[in-house]
N, C-alpha and C positions, 0 to 999 in steps of 0.2 A: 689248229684249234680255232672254230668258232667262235666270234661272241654272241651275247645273247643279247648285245645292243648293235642300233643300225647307228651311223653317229652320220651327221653333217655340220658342217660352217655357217655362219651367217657374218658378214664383214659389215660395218658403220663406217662413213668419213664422215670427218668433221672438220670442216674450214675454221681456222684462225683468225680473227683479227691482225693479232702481231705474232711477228716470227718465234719463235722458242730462244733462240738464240739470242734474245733481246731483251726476252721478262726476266724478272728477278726469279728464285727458287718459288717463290709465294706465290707470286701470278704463277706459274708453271701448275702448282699443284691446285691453283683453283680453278683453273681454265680445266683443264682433266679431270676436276671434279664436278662440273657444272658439265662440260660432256658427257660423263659416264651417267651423270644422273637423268638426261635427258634422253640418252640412248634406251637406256632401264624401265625408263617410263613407259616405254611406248616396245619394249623388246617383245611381249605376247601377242602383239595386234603383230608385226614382224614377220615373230616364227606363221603364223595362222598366213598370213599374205604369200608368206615364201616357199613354206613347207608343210602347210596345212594344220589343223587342228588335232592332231591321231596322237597325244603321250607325249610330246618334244618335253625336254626341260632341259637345262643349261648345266653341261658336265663341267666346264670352264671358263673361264674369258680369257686376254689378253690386253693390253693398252699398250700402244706406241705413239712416240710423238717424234715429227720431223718437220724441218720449216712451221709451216702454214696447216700444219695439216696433222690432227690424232686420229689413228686406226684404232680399231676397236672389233678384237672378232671374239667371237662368242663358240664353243662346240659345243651343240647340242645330241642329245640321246634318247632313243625309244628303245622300250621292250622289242624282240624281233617278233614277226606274227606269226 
């Protein structure tokens, strides 16, 4: 069965200051809330860079965080042509 969406990935890093392993619960959730919100900011100019201007829009995200470092991928979705 076909879809009648094409889908691709788009990944963010984000370097840490301090390890995860080291912040309290509070710093955890405001460090990954100050990343997601700076990823978001700027995710349109992103998609248009990566995968051009044709319908993309954002079927999902995900957030991970490890040491030094929160991943951040997005799937995005078009109509097929």
């Amino acid at each position: 069965m076909d879809s009648r969406y094409e889908y691709k990935t788009l990944v963010e890093f984000i370097h840490t200051e301090q390890p995860f392993g080291l912040q309290t619960v509070e710093e955890q959730r405001a460090t990954i809330s100050r990343g997601f919100r700076v990823v978001c900011d700027s995710l349109p100019e992103m998609i248009v860079k990566y995968h051009g201007n044709e319908g993309w829009e954002v079927n999902s995200h995900s957030i991970s965080a490890t040491g030094n470092l929160i991943v951040i991928s997005f799937l995005i979705q078009r109509l097929r042509t």
